[in-house]
Structures are given as structure tokens and as C-alpha cells.
C-alpha positions in Angstrom: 218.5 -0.8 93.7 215.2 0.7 92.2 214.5 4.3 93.7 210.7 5.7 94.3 209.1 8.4 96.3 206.8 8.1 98.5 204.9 11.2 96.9 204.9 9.0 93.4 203.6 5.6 95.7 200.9 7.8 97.0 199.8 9.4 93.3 199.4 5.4 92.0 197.3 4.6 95.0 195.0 7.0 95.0 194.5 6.5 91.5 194.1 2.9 91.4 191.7 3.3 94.1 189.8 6.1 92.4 189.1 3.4 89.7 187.8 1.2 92.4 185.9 3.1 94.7 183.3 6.2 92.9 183.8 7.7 96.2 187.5 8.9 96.6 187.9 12.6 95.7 191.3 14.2 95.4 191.6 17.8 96.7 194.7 20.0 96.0 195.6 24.4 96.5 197.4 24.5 93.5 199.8 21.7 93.9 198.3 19.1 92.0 201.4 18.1 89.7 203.8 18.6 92.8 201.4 15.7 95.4 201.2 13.4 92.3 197.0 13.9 91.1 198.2 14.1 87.9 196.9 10.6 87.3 194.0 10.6 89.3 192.7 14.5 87.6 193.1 12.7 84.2 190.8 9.5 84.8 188.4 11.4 87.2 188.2 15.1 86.7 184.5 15.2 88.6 185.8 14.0 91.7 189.1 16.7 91.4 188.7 19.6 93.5 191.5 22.8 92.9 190.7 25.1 96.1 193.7 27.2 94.2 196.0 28.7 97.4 193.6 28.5 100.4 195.2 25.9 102.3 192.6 26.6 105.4 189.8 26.6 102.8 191.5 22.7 101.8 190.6 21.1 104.8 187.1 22.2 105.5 185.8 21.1 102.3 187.7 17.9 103.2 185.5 17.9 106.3 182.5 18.9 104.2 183.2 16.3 101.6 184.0 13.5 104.7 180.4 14.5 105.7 178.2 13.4 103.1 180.0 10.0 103.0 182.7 10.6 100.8 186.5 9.9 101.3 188.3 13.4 100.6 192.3 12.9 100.3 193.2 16.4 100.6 196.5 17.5 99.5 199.5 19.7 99.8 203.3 20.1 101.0 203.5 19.5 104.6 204.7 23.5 105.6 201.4 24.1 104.2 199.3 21.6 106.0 199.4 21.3 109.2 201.5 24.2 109.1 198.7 26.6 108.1 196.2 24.7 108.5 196.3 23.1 112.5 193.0 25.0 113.5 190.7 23.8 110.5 192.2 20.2 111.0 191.7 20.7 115.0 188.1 21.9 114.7 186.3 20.9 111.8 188.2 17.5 111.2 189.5 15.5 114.6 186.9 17.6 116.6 183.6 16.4 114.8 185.8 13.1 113.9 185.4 13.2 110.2 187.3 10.8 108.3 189.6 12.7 106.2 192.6 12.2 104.7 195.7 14.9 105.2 198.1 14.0 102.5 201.0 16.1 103.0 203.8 16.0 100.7 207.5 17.6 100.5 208.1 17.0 104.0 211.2 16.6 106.7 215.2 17.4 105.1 213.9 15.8 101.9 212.8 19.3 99.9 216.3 20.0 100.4 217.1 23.1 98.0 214.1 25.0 98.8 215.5 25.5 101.9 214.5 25.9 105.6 211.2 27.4 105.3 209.7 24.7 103.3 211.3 22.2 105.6 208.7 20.6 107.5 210.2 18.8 110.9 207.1 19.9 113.2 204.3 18.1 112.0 204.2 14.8 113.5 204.2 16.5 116.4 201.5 18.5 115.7 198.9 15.9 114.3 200.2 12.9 117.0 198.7 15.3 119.7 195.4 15.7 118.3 192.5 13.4 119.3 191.2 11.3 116.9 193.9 11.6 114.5 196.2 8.7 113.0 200.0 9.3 111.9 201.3 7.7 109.1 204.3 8.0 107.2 205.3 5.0 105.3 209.5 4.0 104.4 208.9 4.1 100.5 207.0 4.5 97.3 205.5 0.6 97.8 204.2 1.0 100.7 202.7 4.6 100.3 201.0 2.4 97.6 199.7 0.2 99.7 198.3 2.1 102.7 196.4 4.5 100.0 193.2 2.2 100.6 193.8 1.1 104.5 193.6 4.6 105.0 191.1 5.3 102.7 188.9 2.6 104.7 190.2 3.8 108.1 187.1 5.7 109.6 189.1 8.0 111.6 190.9 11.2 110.6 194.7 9.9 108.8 197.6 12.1 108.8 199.5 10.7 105.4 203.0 12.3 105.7 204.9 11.9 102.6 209.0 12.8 101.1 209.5 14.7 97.7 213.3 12.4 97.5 213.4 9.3 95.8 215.3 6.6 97.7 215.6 3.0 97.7 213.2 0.6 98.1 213.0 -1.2 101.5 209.7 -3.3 100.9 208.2 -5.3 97.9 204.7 -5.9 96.8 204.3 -9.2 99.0 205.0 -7.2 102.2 202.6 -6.6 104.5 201.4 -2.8 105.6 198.4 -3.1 108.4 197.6 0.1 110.5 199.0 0.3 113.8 201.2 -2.7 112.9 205.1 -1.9 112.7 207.3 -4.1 110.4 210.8 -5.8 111.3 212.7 -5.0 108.3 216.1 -6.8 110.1 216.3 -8.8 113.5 219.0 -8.4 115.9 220.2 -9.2 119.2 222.0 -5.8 120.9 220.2 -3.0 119.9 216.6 -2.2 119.1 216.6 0.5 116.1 213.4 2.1 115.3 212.4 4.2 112.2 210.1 6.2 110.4 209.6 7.1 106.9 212.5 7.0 104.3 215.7 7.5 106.5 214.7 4.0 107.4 217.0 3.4 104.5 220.1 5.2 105.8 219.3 3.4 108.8 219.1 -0.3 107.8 222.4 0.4 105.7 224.4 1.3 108.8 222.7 -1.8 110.9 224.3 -4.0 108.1 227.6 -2.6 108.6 227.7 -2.9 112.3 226.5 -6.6 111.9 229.6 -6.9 109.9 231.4 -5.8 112.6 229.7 -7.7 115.3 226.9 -5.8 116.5 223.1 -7.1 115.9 220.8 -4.1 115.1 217.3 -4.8 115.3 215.8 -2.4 113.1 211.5 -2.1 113.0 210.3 0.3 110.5 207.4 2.4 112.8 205.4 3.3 109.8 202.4 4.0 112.0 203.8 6.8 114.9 199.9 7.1 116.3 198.7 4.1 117.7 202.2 3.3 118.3 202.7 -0.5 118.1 203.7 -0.9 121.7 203.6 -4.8 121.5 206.2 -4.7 118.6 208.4 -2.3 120.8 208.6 -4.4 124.1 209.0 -7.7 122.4 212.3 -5.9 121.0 213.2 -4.0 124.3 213.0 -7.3 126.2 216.0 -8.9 123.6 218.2 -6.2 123.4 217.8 -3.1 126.9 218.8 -0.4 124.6 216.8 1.5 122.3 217.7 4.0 119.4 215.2 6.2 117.1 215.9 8.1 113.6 213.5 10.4 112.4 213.9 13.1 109.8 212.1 15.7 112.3 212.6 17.7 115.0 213.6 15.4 118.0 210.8 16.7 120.1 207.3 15.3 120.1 207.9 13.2 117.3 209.1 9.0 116.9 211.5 9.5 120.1 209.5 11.3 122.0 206.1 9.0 121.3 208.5 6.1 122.2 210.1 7.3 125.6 206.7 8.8 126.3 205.8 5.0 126.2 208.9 3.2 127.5 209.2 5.7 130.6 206.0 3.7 131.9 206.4 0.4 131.6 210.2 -0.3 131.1 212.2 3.0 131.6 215.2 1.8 129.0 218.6 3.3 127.7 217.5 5.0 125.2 218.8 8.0 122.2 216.9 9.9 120.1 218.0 11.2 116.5 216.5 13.7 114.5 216.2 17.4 114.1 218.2 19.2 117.2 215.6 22.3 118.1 217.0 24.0 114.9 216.0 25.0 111.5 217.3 23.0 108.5 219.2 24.9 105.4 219.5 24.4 101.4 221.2 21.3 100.5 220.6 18.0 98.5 219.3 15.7 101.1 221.9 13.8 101.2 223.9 16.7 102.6 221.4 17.5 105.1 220.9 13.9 106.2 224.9 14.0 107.5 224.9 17.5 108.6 222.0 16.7 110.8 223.3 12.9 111.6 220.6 11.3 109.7 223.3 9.8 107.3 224.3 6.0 107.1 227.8 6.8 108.5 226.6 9.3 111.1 224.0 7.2 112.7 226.3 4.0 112.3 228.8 6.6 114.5 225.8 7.1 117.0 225.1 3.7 117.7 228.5 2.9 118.1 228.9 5.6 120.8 225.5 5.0 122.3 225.9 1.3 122.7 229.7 1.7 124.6 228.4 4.1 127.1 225.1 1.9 127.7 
């Protein structure tokens, strides 16, 4: 199967869209080539802005930018922002609700040799708990494509989370990517299986298995985590009574935890969580790392095996 990133998905949106609309700016601290400009500085090198390494200083030009009506897609790896940057986002972004877009690359298990510093697994749970703020992260290089201009004419602070790994392709260029809308990439009967961003893949591959072996996975790819599609998630939760979630992040106050934050007041359900364990990751391919930290195909195949007898 073809392989993308999501990093290279996002770098053809943004410059199709800078072709389209005079108003799209592209803001990077000195990662230009690494968050995929390289296109878009080339066509439009008035609306490139290099801060150079002042990641604090990235976000409230952003704001600035979002102030005078344009549409700032501001740019870095994801240790860098939120990770140094929360306070500028909280204040000068979600606070005076400008629409800016936080395009963080290089994020979750996925940098994988450059080790557990560069790691990013906190920041969905950073950005889902600020007000105003949306949480994307799409499943692969198509449909970081896509939501380039839904975002782009979102007026609300986005959160664009994005992987440095290429892997599979889970979507094509007739599927659908709306805001707030999850998709059902396979229906089943037993088990409802939700997603989020790439591992999706290692996820769908082990849902295959098991239907081999007689057990229906439904698996929904959650590719917006804030507004959570709650309708999506009961419909499921009313077929199946159990409920599994794979996220390359920490397990806490990301995909799981927005989901049993959810399901704990309207239909308290079986339910596992799989990420990130409260540690820090470690150099690796990501392959490695996804079955060290049971993100692999065959460990969460193992999972919902295990989860699904003791339910």
C-alpha cells in the first residue's frame, strides 16, 4: 500500500490553499523544511514568516496576524508548541478567541530516534482543555490534506496535530473529512474501537484479524478529539457494550480519557484505554516503540482479545 505522512499531507494543503486564498500565511522558528513550507515559501515568499527559534514569539504573531483578518498556520514540532508555548496559546490565542492555526508536527512515538525528549504524548491534553480551542489530528497524509482548508475556514482557534512517520494510507480522495464528524473506517458487531491519528492503521490491521477469527471490531477513526463526536460514539456503544481506545499519547487526558469523561455520563460502559502508560518514551524506530508501548498490530490485537474475555 502507498505510504504518506501526515506532515507531507499538511505541506500540500497549505500550499494549494495559499494559491487559493491571498490570505493564508505560513509561520515557522526555524523549522520550515522539517513542517513541510518548503512548497508554500517557494510560491509565496510575502506571506512566509521565519520568527527563527522563538517559539513563544510564533504564536503571538499568529494572534497578531489572526487579528487583522488573516489566517496564520503557525508551525513547529509538537515538544515545541504547546510544549513551550501553552501560555502565549492560552492568553493571546483561545483567551481573545483568535482564529489561529497550531500546526504541530513530529509528534507522539513517531520521531522515534530522537528520542524521549522530542516525544510529544502531552499535548492533546493540553490544547483539549483550553476554551475555545479545537483538536485535530487526522489518520494520514489525505486527510491532513483535506482538513488544511476546513480549518483554515474554522473561525475558532485549531490545534492541527501532525506525525513525522509515513504509514499507510487509510482514506482516499472521495472520503469525507468534516469537523467534529468522526468516520467509520470498518463496522462491527462486538466491540467498538476508537482511534486517533496514524495508529489508526495498526489498529484497523488487528480488527481484520480478529474478524478472521470471529470477532467484529468496529473501528471509528476520531480525527476530531474536541468537539468529540458523541452521536457517532453512542450509536456504536448501543451495538456492541464495550468500548476500546488507541492513541499514541499519554493515556491520561487524551482520546480515552475525552471518551470516558463522556460515556461515564450517559452510559457508564466497559471500557480500556491504550496509549502512553504515565512514562516517557525512548529511541527507537516507531515501529519498535509502537510494540514496546502496545500500540502495535499484534499487541493491541492481544488487548482486545483479553479485554473482550474479561468483559
Amino acid at each position: 500500500m502507498k505510504k504518506d505522512s501526515t506532515r507531507a499531507g499538511f505541506g500540500r494543503g497549505l500550499a494549494k490553499l495559499g494559491e487559493k486564498n491571498k490570505n493564508v500565511y505560513a509561520l515557522t522558528a526555524d523549522l520550515g523544511g522539517s513542517t513541510n513550507l518548503t512548497s508554500f515559501k517557494k510560491e509565496f515568499p510575502e506571506r512566509f514568516v521565519q520568527v527563527g527559534v522563538a517559539e513563544q514569539n510564533l504564536v503571538t504573531v499568529a494572534s497578531g496576524l489572526a487579528h487583522i483578518g488573516k489566517i496564520p498556520f503557525a508551525t513547529t514540532f509538537a515538544v515545541f508548541s504547546p510544549g513551550r508555548t501553552w501560555e502565549q496559546i492560552r492568553t493571546t490565542i483561545c483567551y481573545n478567541n483568535q482564529p489561529v492555526k497550531i500546526c504541530s508536527t513530529h509528534s507522539g512515538l513517531g520521531v522515534g530516534e530522537d528520542g524521549a525528549t522530542h516525544q510529544m504524548l502531552e499535548d492533546l491534553a493540553l490544547m483539549r482543555s483550553l476554551p475555545n480551542m479545537t483538536v485535530i489530528q487526522p489518520c494520514d497524509g489525505l486527510e491532513a490534506e483535506k482538513a488544511v482548508e476546513k480549518i483554515a475556514n474554522h473561525e475558532k482557534p485549531v490545534y492541527f496535530r501532525l506525525n513525522r512517520q509515513k504509514t499507510s494510507l487509510l482514506t482516499n480522495k472521495k472520503s469525507s473529512f468534516e469537523i467534529g464528524k468522526a468516520n467509520i473506517l470498518k463496522k462491527g458487531e462486538h466491540i467498538t474501537l476508537i482511534g486517533i491519528g496514524p495508529v489508526l492503521v495498526e489498529s484497523l490491521e488487528a480488527a481484520k484479524e480478529l474478524e478472521e477469527e470471529g470477532l467484529s471490531v468496529e473501528v471509528i477513526n476520531m480525527h476530531t478529539l474536541k468537539p468529540l463526536d458523541k452521536k457517532t460514539i453512542l450509536k456504536s456503544i448501543n451495538k456492541t457494550d464495550l468500548v476500546i481506545t488507541v492513541e499514541d499519547h499519554q493515556v491520561t487526558g487524551g482520546l480515552g480519557s475525552s471518551v470516558a469523561e463522556f460515556l461515564s455520563q450517559v452510559k457508564p460502559t466497559p471500557m480500556k484505554m491504550l496509549g502512553v502508560e504515565d512514562t516517557f518514551g525512548e529511541s527507537g524506530s516507531f515501529e519498535e516503540l509502537y510494540d514496546k508501548y502496545g500500540l502495535s498490530k499484534d499487541k493491541i490485537k492481544k488487548s482486545i482479545k483479553k479485554f473482550v474475555e474479561e468483559a
